[in-house]
Steps between C-alpha positions, in 0.01 A plus 500: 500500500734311309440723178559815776764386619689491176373840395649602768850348449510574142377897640781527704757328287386775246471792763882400550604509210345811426704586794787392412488645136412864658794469726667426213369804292565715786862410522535578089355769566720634761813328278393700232454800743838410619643475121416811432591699768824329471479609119441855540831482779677354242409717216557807799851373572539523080391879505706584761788396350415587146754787481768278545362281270427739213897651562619137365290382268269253721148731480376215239460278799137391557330301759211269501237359723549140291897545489686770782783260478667452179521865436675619840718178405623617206522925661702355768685302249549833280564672794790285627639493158550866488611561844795247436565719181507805691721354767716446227504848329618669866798242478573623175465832593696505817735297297575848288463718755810350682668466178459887484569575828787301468645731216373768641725432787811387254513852361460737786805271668648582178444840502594531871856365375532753231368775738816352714745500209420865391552646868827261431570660166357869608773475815771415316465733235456783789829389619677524200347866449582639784632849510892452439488133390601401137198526305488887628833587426442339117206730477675811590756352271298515174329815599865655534572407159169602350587861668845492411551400101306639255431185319518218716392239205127489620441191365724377815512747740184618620298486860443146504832383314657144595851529683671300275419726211560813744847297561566489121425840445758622788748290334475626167498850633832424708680358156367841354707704770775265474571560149424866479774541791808431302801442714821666409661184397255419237534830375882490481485194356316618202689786473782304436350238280405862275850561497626166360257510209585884379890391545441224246262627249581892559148523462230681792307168655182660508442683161787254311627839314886472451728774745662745208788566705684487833340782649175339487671212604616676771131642581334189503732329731541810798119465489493131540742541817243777635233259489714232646612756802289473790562846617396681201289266277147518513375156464647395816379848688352395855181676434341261295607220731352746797198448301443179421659335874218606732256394238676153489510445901160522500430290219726226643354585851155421422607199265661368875192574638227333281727207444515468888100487509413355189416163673248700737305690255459212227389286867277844544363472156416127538313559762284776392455267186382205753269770658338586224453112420360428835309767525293406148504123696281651744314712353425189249420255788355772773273705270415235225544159583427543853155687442387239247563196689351733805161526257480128473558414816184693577295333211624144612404588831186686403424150278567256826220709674299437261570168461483422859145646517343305208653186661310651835182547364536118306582391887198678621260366243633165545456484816129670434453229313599217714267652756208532272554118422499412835 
């Protein structure tokens, strides 16, 4: 009974373990069962996100059954690393967009204030041009002359001629008249300054030949006192004088009148020199300047997109990631 009885034990101490190590098997076994399925989540979770990873350079990553971890330690490590990068890059690139925006800005406000100063400029100038004012009556001015005198030294006078050399001209023209008109008194007074000199050298002033005798003495000097009459001598005849006076009003008329309004056309012609200036100012800024700074601000912008949705996808990877290492 004795032997029996220890048969027994040592049966049952061996039916227990045999127990024990089955329980144990089955509990590998459903580890193992439990390892993989977790395995084939894991290596699911990978797939799924595979797109993402092949788009920055993390579809080398490869998981084992022995080792899951150290791999997803050092994707999420990558991972993190780049995201921060990309963070970066959209500072850097919103950091030049508003740097272009901001000129952007700067130049239409400066082309706003030359739009201002040439509707400034454009008034102005309308002012001084309208119909009476100075500039006007200049114009009509040179346009007289042109139609009047033959010759109006072109090289001065012409359509767009300045008023100072239109003023020069007039004067010149006026000394003209003035010394074709000779005045009685000048003429007298070289009459008699023609009789002195034939009354001491007996000689004609003109040709120098010596008088051969009284008579043509006498001749010489009735004629002079003809010439020096006004009634009867025909350099002082009112004719030429009738000629030259209406010409010489004028002259001195319109001399008055550009010399009144020389300070409002030169002003005129400033302006329309400022106008032209401005106008190439905007036309520089508007339609060159403007549209290139225009074109970047679209690439910087275009570029921040971009930039903004690599750092998105690195955020949604990363945070892929994180999940798949949980």
């Amino acid at each position: 009974l004795k032997s029996i009885s220890a048969t027994v034990e040592q049966d049952t101490k061996i039916r227990d373990q045999l127990r024990l190590q089955s329980e144990q098997q089955n509990e590998i076994v459903m580890l193992e069962g439990q390892v993989t399925q977790e395995f084939e989540v894991l290596e699911e979770k990978i797939k799924d996100n595979s797109f993402l990873l092949s788009s920055h350079g993390e579809a080398h990553v490869r998981v084992t059954k022995e080792d899951p971890v150290s791999p997803l330690d050092i994707l999420s490590n990558n991972v993190r690393r780049k995201h921060l990068d990309a963070e970066d890059e959209v500072s850097r690139s919103n950091t030049d967009l508003s740097t272009i925006q901001i000129q952007l800005s700067e130049k239409k406000a400066l082309i706003t204030s030359h739009m201002q100063r040439l509707q400034n400029l454009q008034y102005r100038a309308n002012q001084l041009n309208r119909e009476g004012g100075g500039v006007q009556k200049i114009g009509s001015i040179i346009r007289a002359i042109i139609r009047q005198d033959d010759n109006p030294s072109p090289q001065l006078i012409h359509a767009n001629a300045k008023p100072q050399d239109v003023l020069a001209y007039l004067t010149d023209q006026i000394n003209e008249c003035n010394a074709m008109d000779d005045k009685p008194e000048q003429v007298k007074r070289i009459i008699k300054r023609l009789k002195k000199m034939v009354k001491t050298s007996a000689a004609c002033p003109c040709c120098t030949r010596e008088f051969q005798n009284e008579q043509e003495l006498d001749v010489f000097f009735n004629r002079m006192n003809e010439l020096g009459d006004e009634d009867v001598s025909e350099l002082m005849t009112s004719q030429k004088s009738q000629q030259i006076a209406p010409m010489l009003q004028k002259y001195e008329t319109w001399r008055k009148s550009v010399s009144e309004h020389m300070n409002e056309h030169l002003e005129y012609t400033r302006l329309l020199a400022d106008t032209t200036e401005v106008e190439q100012l905007i036309e520089k800024d508007g339609n060159s300047e403007v549209k290139d700074l225009e074109a970047e601000l679209q690439s910087a912008q275009s570029k921040v997109n971009e930039k903004k949705e690599v750092a998105s996808e690195l955020q949604q990877l990363l945070t892929a990631v994180n999940g798949i290492q949980d």
